[in-house]
C-alpha positions, 0 to 999 in steps of 0.5 A, spaced: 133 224 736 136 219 730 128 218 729 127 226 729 132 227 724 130 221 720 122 224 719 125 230 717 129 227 711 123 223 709 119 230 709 124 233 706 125 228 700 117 227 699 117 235 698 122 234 693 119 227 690 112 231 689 115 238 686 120 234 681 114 230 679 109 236 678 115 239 674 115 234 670 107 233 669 108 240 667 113 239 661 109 234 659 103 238 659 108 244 656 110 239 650 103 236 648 100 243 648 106 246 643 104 239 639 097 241 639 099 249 637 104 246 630 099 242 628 094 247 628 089 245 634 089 251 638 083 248 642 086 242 644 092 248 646 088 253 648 085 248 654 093 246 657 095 253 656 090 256 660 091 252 665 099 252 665 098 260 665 093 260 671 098 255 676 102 259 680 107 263 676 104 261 670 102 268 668 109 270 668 113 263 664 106 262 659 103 269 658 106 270 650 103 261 649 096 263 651 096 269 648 098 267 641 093 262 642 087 266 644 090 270 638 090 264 633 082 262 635 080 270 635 078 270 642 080 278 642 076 280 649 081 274 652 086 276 649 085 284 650 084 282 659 092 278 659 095 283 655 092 288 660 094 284 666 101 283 664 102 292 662 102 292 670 108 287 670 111 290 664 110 295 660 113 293 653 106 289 654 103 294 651 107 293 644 102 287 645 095 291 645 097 294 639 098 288 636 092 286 638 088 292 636 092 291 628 089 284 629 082 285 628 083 292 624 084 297 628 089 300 626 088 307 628 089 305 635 095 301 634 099 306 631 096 310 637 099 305 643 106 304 638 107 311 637 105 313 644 110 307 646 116 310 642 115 317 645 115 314 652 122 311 651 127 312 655 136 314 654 137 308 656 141 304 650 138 297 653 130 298 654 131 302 646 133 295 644 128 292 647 122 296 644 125 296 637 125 288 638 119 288 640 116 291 634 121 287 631 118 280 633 112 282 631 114 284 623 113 291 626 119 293 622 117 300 621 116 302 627 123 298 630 127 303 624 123 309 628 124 307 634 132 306 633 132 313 630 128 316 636 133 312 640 139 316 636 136 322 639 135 320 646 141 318 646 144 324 641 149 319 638 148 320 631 152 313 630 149 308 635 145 303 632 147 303 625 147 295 624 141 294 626 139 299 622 143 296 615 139 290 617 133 292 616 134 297 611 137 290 607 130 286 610 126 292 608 130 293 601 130 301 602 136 302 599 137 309 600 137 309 607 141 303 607 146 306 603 146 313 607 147 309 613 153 305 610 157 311 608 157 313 615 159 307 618 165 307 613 167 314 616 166 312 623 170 304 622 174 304 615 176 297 617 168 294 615 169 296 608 170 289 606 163 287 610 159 293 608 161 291 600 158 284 602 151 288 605 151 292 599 151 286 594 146 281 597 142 287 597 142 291 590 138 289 584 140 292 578 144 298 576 139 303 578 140 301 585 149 301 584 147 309 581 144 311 589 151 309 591 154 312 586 151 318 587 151 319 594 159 317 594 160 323 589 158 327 594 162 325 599 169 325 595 167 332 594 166 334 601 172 329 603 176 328 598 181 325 602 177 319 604 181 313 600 175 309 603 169 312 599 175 312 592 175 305 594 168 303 595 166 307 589 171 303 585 167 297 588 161 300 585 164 302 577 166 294 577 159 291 578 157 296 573 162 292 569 164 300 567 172 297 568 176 303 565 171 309 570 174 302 576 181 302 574 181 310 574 180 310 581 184 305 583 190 307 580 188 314 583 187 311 590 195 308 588 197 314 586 194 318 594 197 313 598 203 310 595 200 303 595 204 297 593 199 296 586 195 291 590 189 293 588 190 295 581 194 287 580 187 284 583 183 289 578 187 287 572 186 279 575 179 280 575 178 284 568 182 278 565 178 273 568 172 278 565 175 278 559 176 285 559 183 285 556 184 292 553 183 295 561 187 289 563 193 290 559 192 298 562 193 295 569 198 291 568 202 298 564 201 301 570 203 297 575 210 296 569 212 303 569 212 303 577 219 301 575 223 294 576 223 296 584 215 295 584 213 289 588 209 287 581 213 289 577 215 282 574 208 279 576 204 284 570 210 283 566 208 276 566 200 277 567 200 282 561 204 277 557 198 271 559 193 277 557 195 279 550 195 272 549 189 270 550 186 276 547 190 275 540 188 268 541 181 268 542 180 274 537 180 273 529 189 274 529 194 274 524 201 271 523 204 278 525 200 278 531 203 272 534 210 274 532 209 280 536 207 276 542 213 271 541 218 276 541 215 279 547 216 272 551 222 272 548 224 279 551 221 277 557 226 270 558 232 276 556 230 280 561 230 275 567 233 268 564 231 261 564 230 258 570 225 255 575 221 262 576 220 263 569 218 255 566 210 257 565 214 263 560 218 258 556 211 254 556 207 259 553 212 260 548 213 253 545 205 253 544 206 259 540 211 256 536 208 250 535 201 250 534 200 257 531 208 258 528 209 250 525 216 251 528 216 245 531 223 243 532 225 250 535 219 249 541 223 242 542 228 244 543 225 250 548 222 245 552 226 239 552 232 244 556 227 246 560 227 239 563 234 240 566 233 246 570 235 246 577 230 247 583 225 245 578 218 242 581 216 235 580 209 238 577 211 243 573 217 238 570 211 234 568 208 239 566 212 241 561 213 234 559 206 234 556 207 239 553 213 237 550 209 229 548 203 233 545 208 237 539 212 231 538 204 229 536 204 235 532 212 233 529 209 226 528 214 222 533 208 218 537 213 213 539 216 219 543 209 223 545 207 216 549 214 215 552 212 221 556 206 220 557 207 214 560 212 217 564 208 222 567 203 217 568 207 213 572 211 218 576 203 221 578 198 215 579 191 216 581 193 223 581 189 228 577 196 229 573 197 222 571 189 221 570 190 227 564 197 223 561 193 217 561 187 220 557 192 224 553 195 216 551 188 213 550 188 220 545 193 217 542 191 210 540 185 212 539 189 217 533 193 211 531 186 207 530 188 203 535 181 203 538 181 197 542 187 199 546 184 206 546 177 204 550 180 200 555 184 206 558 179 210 557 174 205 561 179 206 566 178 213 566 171 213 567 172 212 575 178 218 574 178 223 580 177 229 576 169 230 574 172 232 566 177 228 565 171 222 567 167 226 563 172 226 557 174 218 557 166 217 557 164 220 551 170 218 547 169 212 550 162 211 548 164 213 541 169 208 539 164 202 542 157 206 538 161 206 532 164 199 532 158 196 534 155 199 527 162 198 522 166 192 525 172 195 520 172 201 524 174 206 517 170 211 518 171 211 525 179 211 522 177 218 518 174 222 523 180 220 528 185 222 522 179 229 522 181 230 531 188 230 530 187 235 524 184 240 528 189 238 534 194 240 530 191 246 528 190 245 520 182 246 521 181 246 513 184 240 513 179 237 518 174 240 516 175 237 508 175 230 512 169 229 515 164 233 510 167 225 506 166 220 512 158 222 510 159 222 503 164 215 503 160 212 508 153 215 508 150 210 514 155 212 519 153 212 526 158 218 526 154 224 524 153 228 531 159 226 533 162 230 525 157 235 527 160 237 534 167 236 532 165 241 526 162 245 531 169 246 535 173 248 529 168 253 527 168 256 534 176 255 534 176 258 527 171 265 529 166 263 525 160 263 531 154 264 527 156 258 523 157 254 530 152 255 534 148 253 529 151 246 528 150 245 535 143 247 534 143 242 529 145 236 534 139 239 540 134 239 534 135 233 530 140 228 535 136 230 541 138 223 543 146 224 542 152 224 547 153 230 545 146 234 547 147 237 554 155 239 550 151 242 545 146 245 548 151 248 553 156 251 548 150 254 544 148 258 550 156 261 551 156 263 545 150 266 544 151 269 552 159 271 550 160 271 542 153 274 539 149 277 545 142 273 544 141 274 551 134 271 550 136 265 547 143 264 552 138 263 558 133 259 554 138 254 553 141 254 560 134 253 562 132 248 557 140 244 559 138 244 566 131 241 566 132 236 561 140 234 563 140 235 571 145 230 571 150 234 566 158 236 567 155 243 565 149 244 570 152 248 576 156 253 570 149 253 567 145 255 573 150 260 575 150 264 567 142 263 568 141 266 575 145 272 572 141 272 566 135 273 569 138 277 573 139 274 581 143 277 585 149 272 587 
């Protein structure tokens, strides 16, 4: 008995042994042909595949293998004989056929088998599916949008399908169809707004492509008026178009009709702000203002608004009345709502306007410096402030002071991007004070700072004092053109202009001449004067190609000419001309974005 049981265990285990062995031998066998196959060897593959499909159950596992590989070597009549075979057994094979028949020109015939397939199908949802990923797998991608469509008509669900379909109208780039079918699935599930947005951006091109929106969604608010999500969506599209104030219009009406909380109207105000579209901006933050002090943005645009016209006025050719008014709109604010720890950044705006563009330094002292004792107050906004307040001691000429809390700040954040920029703004100091040595060991230190620009500041600072006292041990000019940079600090730009042109002039051999052309350049843009900036910058790329400054110049060149003097052409000559010839600049990331949307990429 036990010798019986024993045999049959022995058998048992051989068959098993022989089966996992051939198992083996054939995924070894498997593997070499598809090695074969990728490198382009269909012979070698051809022969392993055969036999693989010619070995029991082979026909069913390695059918679309050898197939391929007879199509690959042109073996049509072979190819035609399995395709046959395998109909018998599954008849989405003859989608196979009518490859075949496309394969060698007969495109009559394949139309005929793909028609007769689509006509064939059944309502059934799954083997739609199947025939449309068959044509799919085979970049039949006409014939899967048909049999999706003829699908809806089995099925008589007008609905069904319609991701698929996006997805191939995206591929296919049919923007017609691929809008139709996204304003119908808003109206089915509202809540893929957010997702059809992203659809319709990677997909359309231009403002021809966002006019077919525009269009079809008229239509649709006229017939429902009362669907908020083609408002919405049509907002979406008047954004894209930069057509701002036809944006705002919709959103405050989309408000308006649902009793919204201002939302979306307080991130369009954002967006136009950071689009420097102030004027609309300003209009949003009214809107959302005259809501009333109950609104929940009612404070958030009273500050965004201040934060606009600010920006605005200054990056605009402004007079003193113009920034009196803005002074006494802060003033008013703090009136309304007091000083505390909520409206610090409020009292910090106000005290730079006081300083820098009112010379009324001590008023601004004062403002910050009781700022310092407010309850409840963050340690980072304190040091904050506390820069603030060391730079208008520099304007007020009481250094001592100004480093004292820079120092402080830069102990209490060490290793922090906070502490990094107090000790540039020390280093600055000493390099305004000509104490140059001490200078360039802090900002040697720098070099290594966490943040990528204050790195990239303390480099070029760094460089300059080192170039220029290589070539002029007494440091004199050096001491003119840091007299110069804390001139334009201190926004007396005349005053610092007056002091570079006489470093040439008293010191003919500097070593400083890009150095004065790029810090001209800086006040010339400060000061409105584009034109004649953006060619002191290009003064720099053409007769200083060599410069630490060359990639600045090249990228300030560029914005200027994108946002200041609409020269388009030549903004994206120079950010292709910075990317190519400086990969390793701070401003390449920002330059291949401006550049891409120059050209006109979708992003």
């Amino acid at each position: 008995m036990i010798k019986r049981l024993l045999l049959t265990f022995l058998t048992v285990f051989a068959i098993l042994f022989n089966n996992a062995k051939a198992q083996a031998q054939i995924s070894d066998q498997d593997a070499i042909a598809n090695n074969f196959y990728s490198i382009g060897e269909y012979d070698k593959a051809l022969s392993i595949f055969k036999q693989l499909y010619q070995a029991k159950n082979g026909s069913s596992i390695y059918y679309k293998e050898y197939l391929n590989t007879l199509l690959k070597l042109k073996l049509y009549d072979d190819a035609e004989k399995i395709i046959i075979k395998e109909i018998k057994q599954n008849p989405v094979a003859r989608l196979d056929l009518g490859a075949l028949y496309q394969e060698k020109g007969d495109l009559a015939s394949a139309d005929k088998i793909y028609n007769s397939v689509i006509q064939q199908m059944q309502p059934d949802q799954f083997s739609i599916n199947d025939v449309a990923n068959a044509f799919y797998g085979t970049s039949n991608f006409d014939y899967a949008i048909k049999a999706f469509i003829v699908g809806r008509k089995l099925l008589k669900d007008d609905n069904i399908f319609s991701y698929e379909l996006i997805n191939l109208y995206r591929f296919k780039k049919m923007k017609d169809e691929l809008t139709q079918e996204v304003l119908k699935l808003i109206e089915n599930q509202p809540e893929l707004l957010p997702m059809i947005k992203g659809s319709l951006s990677r997909t359309y091109e231009n403002n021809e492509d966002y006019n077919i929106l525009k269009s079809l969604l008229l239509k649709k608010i006229q017939k429902d008026p009362q669907n908020t999500n083609y408002i919405d969506l049509l907002a979406w599209q008047y954004i894209q178009q930069q057509q701002y104030d036809l944006a705002l219009i919709q959103l405050i009406a989309l408000d308006k009709r649902t009793n919204g909380n201002g939302a979306k109207v307080f991130s369009l105000g954002d967006l136009l702000f950071e689009n420097k579209a102030y004027e609309t901006a300003n209009k949003a933050y009214n809107y959302l203002i005259e809501k009333g002090q109950n609104s929940t943005y009612y404070i958030p645009a009273r500050v965004a608004i201040l934060r606009s016209k600010n920006k605005q006025i200054l990056d605009g050719k402004y007079v003193k009345e113009d920034i009196i008014g803005l002074t006494s709109d802060y003033k008013k604010l703090l009136t309304e709502f007091g000083s505390s720890a909520q409206t610090i950044f409020v009292i910090r705006q106000l005290a730079n306007l006081k300083a820098f563009y009112l010379n009324q330094l001590d008023e601004a002292e004062k403002l910050l410096e009781s700022t310092l004792t407010l309850p409840n107050s963050r340690p980072q906004t304190l040091a904050e402030v506390k820069l603030d307040l060391a730079d208008i001691y520099i304007l007020n000429n009481e250094r001592w002071e100004a480093a004292l809390l820079y120092g402080q700040v830069e102990k209490s954040f060490t290793n922090e991007p906070l502490g990094q920029e107090a000790k540039f703004k020390n280093a600055k100091l000493s390099f305004y004070n000509g104490d140059f040595t001490w200078a360039k060991a802090q900002l040697d230190v720098l070099k290594a700072s966490t943040s990528q620009l204050i790195a990239n500041d303390a480099l070029d600072l760094s460089l300059l004092i080192q170039d220029n006292l290589a070539f002029d041990t007494t440091g004199n000019a050096l001491k003119m053109y840091a007299k110069a940079d804390l001139l334009q600090f201190k926004n007396l730009d005349n005053q610092a202009l007056i002091t570079l042109d006489s470093i040439s002039i008293l010191y003919p051999q500097t070593d400083l001449l890009d150095d004065i052309l790029m810090l001209k350049a800086k006040i010339y843009t400060k000061k409105n004067d584009f034109a004649k900036a953006a060619d002191t910058y290009q003064n720099i790329i053409t007769n200083y190609n060599n410069s630490i400054w060359t990639d600045d110049a090249l990228f300030q060149l560029a914005v200027l000419e994108e946002d200041k003097l609409v020269d388009k052409p030549n903004a994206q000559k120079h950010y292709q001309q910075l990317i190519e010839n400086f990969p390793g600049s701070l401003y390449v990331i920002e330059a291949r974005k401006r550049f891409r949307n120059l050209r006109g990429d979708a992003l």
